[in-house]
C-alpha positions in Angstrom: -37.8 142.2 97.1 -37.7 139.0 95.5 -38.3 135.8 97.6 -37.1 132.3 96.8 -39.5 129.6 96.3 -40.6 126.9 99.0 -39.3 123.6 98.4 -41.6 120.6 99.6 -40.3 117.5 98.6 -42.3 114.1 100.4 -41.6 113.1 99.5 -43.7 113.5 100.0 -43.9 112.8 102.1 -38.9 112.2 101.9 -34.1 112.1 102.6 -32.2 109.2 104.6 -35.6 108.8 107.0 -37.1 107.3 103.5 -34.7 104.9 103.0 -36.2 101.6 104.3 -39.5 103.2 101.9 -40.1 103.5 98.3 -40.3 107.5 98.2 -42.3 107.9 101.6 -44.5 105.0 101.3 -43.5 102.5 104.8 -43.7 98.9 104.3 -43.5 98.6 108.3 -47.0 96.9 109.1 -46.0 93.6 110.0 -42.9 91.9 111.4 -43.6 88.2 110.2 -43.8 90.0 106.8 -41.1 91.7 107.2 -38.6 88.2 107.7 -39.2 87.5 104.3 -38.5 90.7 103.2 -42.5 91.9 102.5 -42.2 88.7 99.9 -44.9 86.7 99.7 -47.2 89.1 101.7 -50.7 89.3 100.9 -50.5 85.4 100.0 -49.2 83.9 103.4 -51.4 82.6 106.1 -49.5 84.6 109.0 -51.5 86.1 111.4 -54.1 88.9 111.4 -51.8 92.2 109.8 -53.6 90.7 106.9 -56.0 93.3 107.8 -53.9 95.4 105.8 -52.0 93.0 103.9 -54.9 91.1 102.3 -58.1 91.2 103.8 -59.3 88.5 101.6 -57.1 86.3 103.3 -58.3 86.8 106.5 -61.1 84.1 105.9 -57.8 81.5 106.0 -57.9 82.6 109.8 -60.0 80.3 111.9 -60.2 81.9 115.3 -59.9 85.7 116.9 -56.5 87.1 117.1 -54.3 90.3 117.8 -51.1 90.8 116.8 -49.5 94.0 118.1 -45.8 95.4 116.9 -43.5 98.0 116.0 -40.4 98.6 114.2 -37.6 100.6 115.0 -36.1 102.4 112.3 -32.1 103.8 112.4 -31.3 105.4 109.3 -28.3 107.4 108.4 -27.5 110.2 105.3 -23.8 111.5 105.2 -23.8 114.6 103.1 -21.3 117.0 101.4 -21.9 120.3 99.7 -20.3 120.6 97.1 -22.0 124.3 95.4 -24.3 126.3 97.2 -25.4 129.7 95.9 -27.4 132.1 96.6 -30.7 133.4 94.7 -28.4 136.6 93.8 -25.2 134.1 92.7 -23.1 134.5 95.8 -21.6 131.7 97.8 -23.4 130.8 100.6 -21.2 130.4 104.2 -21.9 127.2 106.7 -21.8 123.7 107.3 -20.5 122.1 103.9 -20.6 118.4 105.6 -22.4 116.6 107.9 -24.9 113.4 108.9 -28.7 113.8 109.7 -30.2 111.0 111.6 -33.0 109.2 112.4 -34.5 107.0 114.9 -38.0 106.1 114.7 -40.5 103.4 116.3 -43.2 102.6 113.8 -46.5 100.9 115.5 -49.1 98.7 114.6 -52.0 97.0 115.7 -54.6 94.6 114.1 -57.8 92.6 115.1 -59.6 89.6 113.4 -62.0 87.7 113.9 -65.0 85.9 111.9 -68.6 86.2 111.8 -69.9 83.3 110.1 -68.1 80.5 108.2 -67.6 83.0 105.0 -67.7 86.1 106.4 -64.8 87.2 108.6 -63.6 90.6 109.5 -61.0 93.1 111.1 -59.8 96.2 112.6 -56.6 98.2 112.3 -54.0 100.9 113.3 -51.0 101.2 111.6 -48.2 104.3 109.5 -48.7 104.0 105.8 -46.8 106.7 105.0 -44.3 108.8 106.6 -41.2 111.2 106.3 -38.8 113.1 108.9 -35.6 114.8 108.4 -34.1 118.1 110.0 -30.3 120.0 109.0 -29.0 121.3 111.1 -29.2 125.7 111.0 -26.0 126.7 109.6 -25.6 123.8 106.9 -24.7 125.5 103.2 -28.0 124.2 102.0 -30.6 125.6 104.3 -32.3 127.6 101.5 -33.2 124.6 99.8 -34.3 122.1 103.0 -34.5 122.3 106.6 -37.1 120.0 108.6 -39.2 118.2 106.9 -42.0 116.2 108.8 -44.9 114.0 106.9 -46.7 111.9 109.4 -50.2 109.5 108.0 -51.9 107.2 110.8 -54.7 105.0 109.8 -57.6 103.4 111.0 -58.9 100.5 108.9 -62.1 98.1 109.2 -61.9 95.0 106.7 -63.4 92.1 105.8 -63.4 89.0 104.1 -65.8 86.7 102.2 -64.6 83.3 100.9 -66.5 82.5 97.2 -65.4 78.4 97.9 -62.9 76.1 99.3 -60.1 77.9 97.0 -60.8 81.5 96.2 -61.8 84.5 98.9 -62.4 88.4 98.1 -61.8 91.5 100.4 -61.5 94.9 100.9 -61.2 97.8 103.5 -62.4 101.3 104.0 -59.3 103.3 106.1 -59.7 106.7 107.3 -56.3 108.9 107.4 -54.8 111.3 109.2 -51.7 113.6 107.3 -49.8 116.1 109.4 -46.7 118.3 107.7 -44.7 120.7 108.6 -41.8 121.8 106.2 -39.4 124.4 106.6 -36.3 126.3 105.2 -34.6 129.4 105.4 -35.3 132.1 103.1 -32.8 134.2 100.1 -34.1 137.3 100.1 -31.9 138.3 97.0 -28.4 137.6 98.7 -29.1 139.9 101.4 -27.6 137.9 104.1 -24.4 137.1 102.0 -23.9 141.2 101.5 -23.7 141.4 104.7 -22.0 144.6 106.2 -21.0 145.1 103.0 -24.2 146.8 102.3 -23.4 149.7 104.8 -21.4 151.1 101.3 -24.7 151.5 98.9 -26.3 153.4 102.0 -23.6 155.2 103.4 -24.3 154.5 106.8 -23.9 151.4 109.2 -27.0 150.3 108.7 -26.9 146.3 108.3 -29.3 144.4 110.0 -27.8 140.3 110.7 -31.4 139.6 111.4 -31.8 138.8 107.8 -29.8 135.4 107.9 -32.2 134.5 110.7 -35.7 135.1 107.9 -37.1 131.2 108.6 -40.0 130.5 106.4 -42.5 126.9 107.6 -45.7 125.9 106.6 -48.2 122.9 108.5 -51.0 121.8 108.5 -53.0 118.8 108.5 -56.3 116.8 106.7 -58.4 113.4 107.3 -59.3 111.7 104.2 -61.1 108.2 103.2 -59.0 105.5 101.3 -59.6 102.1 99.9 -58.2 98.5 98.9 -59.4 95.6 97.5 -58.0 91.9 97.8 -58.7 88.7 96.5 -56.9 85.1 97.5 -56.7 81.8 96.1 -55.3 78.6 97.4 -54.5 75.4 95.9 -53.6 71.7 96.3 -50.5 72.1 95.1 -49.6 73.9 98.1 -49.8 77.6 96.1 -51.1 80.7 97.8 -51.9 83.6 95.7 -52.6 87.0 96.9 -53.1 90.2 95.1 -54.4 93.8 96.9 -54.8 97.1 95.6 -54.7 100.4 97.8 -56.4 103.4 96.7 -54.4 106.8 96.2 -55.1 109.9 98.5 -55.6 113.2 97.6 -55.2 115.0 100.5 -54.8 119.2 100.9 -52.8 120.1 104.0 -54.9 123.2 105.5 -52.8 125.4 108.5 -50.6 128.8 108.5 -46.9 129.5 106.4 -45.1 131.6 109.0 -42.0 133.7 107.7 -40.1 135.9 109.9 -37.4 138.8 109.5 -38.1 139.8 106.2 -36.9 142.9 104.5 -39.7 145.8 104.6 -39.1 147.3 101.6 -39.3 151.2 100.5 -42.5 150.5 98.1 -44.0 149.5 101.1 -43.7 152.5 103.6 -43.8 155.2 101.6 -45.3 158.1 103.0 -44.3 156.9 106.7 -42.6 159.0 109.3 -41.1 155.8 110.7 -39.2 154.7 108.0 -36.4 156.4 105.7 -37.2 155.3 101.8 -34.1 155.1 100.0 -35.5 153.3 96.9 -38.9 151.3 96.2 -36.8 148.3 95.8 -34.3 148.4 98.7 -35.3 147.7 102.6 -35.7 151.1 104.4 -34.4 152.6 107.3 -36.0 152.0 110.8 -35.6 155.4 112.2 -36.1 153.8 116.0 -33.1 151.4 115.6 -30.9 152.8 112.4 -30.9 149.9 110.6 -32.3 147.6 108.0 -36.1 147.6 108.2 -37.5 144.0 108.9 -41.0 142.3 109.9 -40.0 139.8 112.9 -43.3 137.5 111.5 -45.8 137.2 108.4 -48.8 134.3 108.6 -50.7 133.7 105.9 -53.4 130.5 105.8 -52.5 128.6 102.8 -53.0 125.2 101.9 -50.8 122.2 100.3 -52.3 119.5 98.1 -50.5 116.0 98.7 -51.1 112.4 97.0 -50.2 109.2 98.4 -50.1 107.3 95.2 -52.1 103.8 94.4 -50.1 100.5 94.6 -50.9 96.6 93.4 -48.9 93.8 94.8 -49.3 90.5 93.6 -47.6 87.7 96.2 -47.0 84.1 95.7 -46.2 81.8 98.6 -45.4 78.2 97.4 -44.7 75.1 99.9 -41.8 73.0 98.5 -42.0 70.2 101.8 -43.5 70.4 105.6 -39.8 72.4 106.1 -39.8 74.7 103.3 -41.8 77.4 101.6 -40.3 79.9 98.9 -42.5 83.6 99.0 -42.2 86.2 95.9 -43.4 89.7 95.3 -44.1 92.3 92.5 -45.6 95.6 93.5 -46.6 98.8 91.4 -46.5 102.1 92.8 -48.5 105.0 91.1 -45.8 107.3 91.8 -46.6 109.3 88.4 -49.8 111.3 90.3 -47.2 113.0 92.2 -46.2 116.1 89.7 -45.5 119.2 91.8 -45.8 120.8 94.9 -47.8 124.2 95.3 -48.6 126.0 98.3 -51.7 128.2 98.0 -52.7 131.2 99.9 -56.3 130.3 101.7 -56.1 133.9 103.7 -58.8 137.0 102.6 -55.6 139.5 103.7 -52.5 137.7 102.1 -48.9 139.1 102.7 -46.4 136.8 101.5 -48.0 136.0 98.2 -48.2 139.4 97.4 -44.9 139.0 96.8 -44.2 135.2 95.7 -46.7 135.7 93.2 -45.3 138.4 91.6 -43.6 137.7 87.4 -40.5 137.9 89.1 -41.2 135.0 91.6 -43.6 132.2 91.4 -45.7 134.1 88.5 -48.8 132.7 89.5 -51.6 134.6 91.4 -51.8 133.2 95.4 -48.8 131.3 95.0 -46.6 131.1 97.8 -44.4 128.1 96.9 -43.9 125.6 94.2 -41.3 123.2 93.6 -41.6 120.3 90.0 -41.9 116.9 91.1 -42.7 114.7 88.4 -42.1 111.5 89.7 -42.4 108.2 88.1 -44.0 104.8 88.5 -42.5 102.2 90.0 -41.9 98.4 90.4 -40.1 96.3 93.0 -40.0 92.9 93.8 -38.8 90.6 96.7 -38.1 87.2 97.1 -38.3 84.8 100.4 -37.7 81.7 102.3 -39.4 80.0 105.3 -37.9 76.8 106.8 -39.9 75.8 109.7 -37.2 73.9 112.0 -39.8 72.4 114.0 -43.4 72.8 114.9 -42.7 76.1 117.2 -39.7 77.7 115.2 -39.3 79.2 111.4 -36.7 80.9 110.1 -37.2 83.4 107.5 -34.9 85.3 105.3 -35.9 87.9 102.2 -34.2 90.1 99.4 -35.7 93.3 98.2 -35.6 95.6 95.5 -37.3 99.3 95.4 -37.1 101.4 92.2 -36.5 104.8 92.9 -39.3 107.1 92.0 -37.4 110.0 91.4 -35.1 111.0 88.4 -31.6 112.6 88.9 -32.9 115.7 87.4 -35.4 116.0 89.7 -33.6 114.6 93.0 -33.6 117.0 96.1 -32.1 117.6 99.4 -34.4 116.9 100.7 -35.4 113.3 99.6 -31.8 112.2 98.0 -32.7 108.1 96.8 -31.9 106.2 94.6 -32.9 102.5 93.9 -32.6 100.3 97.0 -31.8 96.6 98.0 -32.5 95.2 101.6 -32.0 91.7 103.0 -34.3 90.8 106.0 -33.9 88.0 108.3 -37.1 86.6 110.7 -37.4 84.4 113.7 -41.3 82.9 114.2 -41.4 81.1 117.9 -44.4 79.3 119.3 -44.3 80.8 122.8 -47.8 78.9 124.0 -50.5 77.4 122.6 -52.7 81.2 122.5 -49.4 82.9 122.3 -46.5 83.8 118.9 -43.8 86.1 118.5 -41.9 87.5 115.5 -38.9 88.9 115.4 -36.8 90.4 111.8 -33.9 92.4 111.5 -33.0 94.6 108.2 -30.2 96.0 106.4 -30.6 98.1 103.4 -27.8 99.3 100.7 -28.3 102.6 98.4 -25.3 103.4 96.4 -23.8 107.1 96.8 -25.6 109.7 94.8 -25.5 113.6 93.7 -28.0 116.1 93.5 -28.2 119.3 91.6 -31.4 121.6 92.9 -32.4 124.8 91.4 -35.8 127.2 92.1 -38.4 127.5 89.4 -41.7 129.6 89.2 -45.1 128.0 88.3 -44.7 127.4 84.8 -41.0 125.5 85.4 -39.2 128.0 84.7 -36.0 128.9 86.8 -36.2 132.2 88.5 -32.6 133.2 89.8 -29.0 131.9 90.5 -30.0 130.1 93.9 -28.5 126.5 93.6 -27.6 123.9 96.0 -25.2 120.8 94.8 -24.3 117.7 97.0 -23.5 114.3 97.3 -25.0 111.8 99.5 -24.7 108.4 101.5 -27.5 106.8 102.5 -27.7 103.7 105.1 -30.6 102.1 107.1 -30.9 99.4 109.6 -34.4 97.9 111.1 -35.6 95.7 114.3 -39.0 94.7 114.8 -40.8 92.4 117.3 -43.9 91.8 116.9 -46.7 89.6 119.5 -49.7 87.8 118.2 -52.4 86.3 120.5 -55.1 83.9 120.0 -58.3 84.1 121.7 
C-alpha cells in the first residue's frame, strides 16, 4: 500500500482566509492603524495598541488608557480545477469549481499606563498570526487540501523607558498559544478511482466504497515565549520615527494524526483465519462482510514543527500643518526560516509511519508527512494620510503593498497568493473628553493566479503521479471599530 504524503501548507499558518496577511502573518491589532493602511505605525502617537506596535512609544502616552477592538474579516477564493490526478495517474471525479469563504472577527485588547516620568508600561491580547480554510468533500482537489485551521493568541507585557526629551527604547516578552488542525483525504494508490472496476482482478464483487471515505487530520497545539524590541525618536520638525522588531517562533504542534478506512493489506494478515490473502500487496478479503478489507481508524501521536518568522518595520509619521500628517512604512518579514513541513511520529507503537516511511513513500524513518516549503523573504511598504478636520475628527486613508512569500513553483491549494495591494480608509471621532473611537474599512486586490502541486518524499523528490492543477481568484474586504478610553 503506498500512501500519499500530507500537505501542510500555513501557511502556515494559509488560501483566500490569508489574503488581508502576508502568508499567515495578521496585521489586525489596531483599527486607527489600520486607516492609514498599517503606514506610519510604530511612529504615530495613537493610543495604547502601541503595546504591540511600539512599546517604546508608549512613554509619548501621558495618562492610563484602554483601547479595545476587533476586525471583521470577509474574504473570498473562487477556484477552478483544471487537472487533478490521482497518486496512480487516474482522473480524479468531483467538484471541479467552486468558492470557499470566510468570515472572521479578529480581537484585541491593550492596557497602558506609566510608572514614573520615564518608565511606562502595558499589557496585551491580541491574533498575530492565523489561517482558516475548508473545501468542501467532493471538490477534485481533496487529496491535496481540505480544512486547514492555524490559530496563535498572545498575551504580551511591555514597557517603555524614554533616554530624553527625543529618543525612547522598548520591548515586550509575549507568550503564545498555536492550535492546528489540517486535513485531507487520502490516495491510497488510485483505489477509490478503480472503483468496482476492481471486482475483475479478484473475481468476485468485492469492492469496498469506503475507500473514498479514508480522511487523514493531524492537531495539536504548543505555548511558546516571543520577543520585540522598539525604539522611538521625535523631533522639532514635527518627525516621528519608529522602528520594532518581533522575534520568530519555533513552535512544535504536539497531538494525534487520525486516518480512517484504509486498506488492510495481505502482508499484514497473513496467517489469519479472518482474512482471505490474495497477494502481500493487495487489500484482503474480510471473510465477515466479502469485501475489501479496511481499518475504520489509525492514531498515531506525532508532532509538527512550525515557525512564525521574525519581522522589522521601520515607520515614519511626518506633520506637514495642524491639518495634515503624511505616515510611511517598510517592513521585512523572515519568511526564508520557513523551509518545509514534516510531521513526525512521537508514538512508542506507530502504525501509519510504518508505512509513509517506507522508500516508496516519504523515505524517511517516522515520517508521516512532508510537504517543501521554501519560502522567501519579504518586503512591503505602505503609505498614509491624516487630515484632522477639526479637533474631534481625522480622516485617514492608506495604500499597501505585501510581497508574496511564496514562489509559483511552490504555490499550493492550499495557500494560493500572490503579491497584494489594499487601500484603507479611517474615521478618528472625539466622542468625550475620556472617550475615542476608530473606525477603517479595507479593500484588497490580488490578481488571478494558477497553481501546479505535486507530492514529494523527504529528500524532494516526487513519489507518484498524484497532481492537483487550478486557478484562483482571490478577494477580501475588512471593517474594524475600535474604542479607546482614558482614565
Amino acid at each position: 500500500m503506498r500512501i500519499s504524503s500530507f500537505t501542510l501548507t500555513l501557511t502556515a499558518l494559509c488560501i483566500s482566509q490569508s489574503l488581508h496577511a502576508e502568508g499567515y502573518k495578521l496585521y489586525e491589532q489596531s483599527v486607527s492603524a489600520m486607516g492609514n493602511g498599517y503606514a506610519g505605525r510604530g511612529a504615530q502617537i495613537n493610543d495604547a495598541t502601541l503595546v504591540y506596535s511600539n512599546p517604546a512609544a508608549l512613554t509619548e502616552l501621558n495618562q492610563a488608557q484602554l483601547s479595545s477592538g476587533a476586525t471583521f474579516i470577509n474574504a473570498t477564493t473562487d477556484y477552478q480545477i483544471d487537472t487533478a490526478k490521482s497518486a496512480a495517474g487516474q482522473s480524479v471525479l468531483g467538484r471541479s469549481a467552486g468558492k470557499n469563504s470566510l468570515n472572521e472577527l479578529v480581537p484585541f485588547v491593550f492596557y497602558s499606563d506609566k510608572l514614573t516620568e520615564k518608565w511606562h508600561y502595558g499589557l496585551g491580547f491580541y491574533v498575530p498570526f492565523g489561517l482558516s480554510s475548508d473545501y468542501a468533500d467532493d471538490w477534485a482537489g481533496r487529496y491535496f487540501a481540505d480544512k486547514t485551521s492555524i490559530e496563535i493568541i498572545a498575551l504580551q507585557a511591555a514597557a517603555g523607558y524614554r533616554l530624553n526629551e527625543q529618543w525612547s527604547v522598548g520591548g515586550g516578552i509575549s507568550v503564545n498559544r498555536v492550535t492546528g488542525e489540517l486535513s485531507k483525504f487520502k490516495d491510497h494508490n488510485g483505489l477509490c478511482e478503480t472503483g468496482s472496476n476492481i471486482n475483475a482482478l479478484y473475481g468476485a464483487d468485492v469492492y469496498n466504497d469506503a475507500y473514498c471515505n479514508s480522511h487523514y487530520q493531524v492537531a495539536g497545539d504548543d505555548v511558546k515565549l516571543a520577543y520585540n524590541l522598539a525604539v522611538h525618536a521625535r523631533f522639532d520638525t514635527g518627525t516621528k520615527l519608529g522602528l520594532i522588531y518581533h522575534s520568530k517562533i519555533d513552535f512544535v504542534l504536539h497531538g494525534n494524526s487520525e486516518i480512517t478506512n484504509t486498506p488492510i493489506t495481505g502482508a499484514n494478515v497473513v496467517g489469519s483465519p479472518n482474512f482471505i490473502v490474495v497477494a502481500p500487496n493487495l487489500p484482503a478479503i474480510n471473510k465477515a462482510t466479502g469485501k475489501l478489507a479496511h481499518n475504520p481508524l489509525a492514531v498515531e501521536k506525532s508532532a509538527v514543527a512550525l515557525t512564525t518568522p521574525a519581522d522589522l518595520t521601520l515607520s515614519i509619521d511626518q506633520r506637514i500643518n495642524n491639518n495634515w500628517s503624511l505616515q510611511g512604512s517598510v517592513s521585512w518579514t523572515g519568511w526564508s526560516s520557513f523551509k518545509s513541513i514534516d510531521i513526525i511520529s512521537r508514538d512508542e507503537n506507530p502504525s501509519m509511519s510504518l508505512s509513509t516511511q517506507q522508500p516508496v513513500n516519504l523515505n524517511k524513518p517516522g515520517y508521516i508527512g512532508y510537504i517543501p516549503e521554501y519560502w522567501r523573504d519579504t518586503v512591503s511598504g505602505a503609505i498614509g494620510a491624516t487630515w484632522q478636520l477639526n479637533p474631534q475628527r481625522q480622516l485617514k486613508t492608506g495604500l499597501a503593498y505585501d510581497e508574496n512569500p511564496i514562489s509559483a513553483s511552490h504555490r499550493t491549494a492550499r495557500v494560493p497568493t500572490k503579491d497584494r495591494v489594499w487601500l484603507t480608509l479611517g474615521w478618528h471621532e472625539q466622542l468625550h473628553k475620556t472617550m475615542s473611537i476608530d473606525i477603517a474599512v479595507g479593500y484588497l486586490w490580488m490578481s488571478d493566479l494558477t497553481s501546479n502541486e505535486a507530492e514529494y518524499n523527504a529528500q524532494d523528490v516526487r513519489i507518484n503521479r498524484a497532481n492537483v492543477q487550478a486557478s484562483f481568484s482571490n478577494h477580501a474586504k475588512l471593517a474594524g471599530i475600535q474604542f479607546n478610553y482614558l482614565f
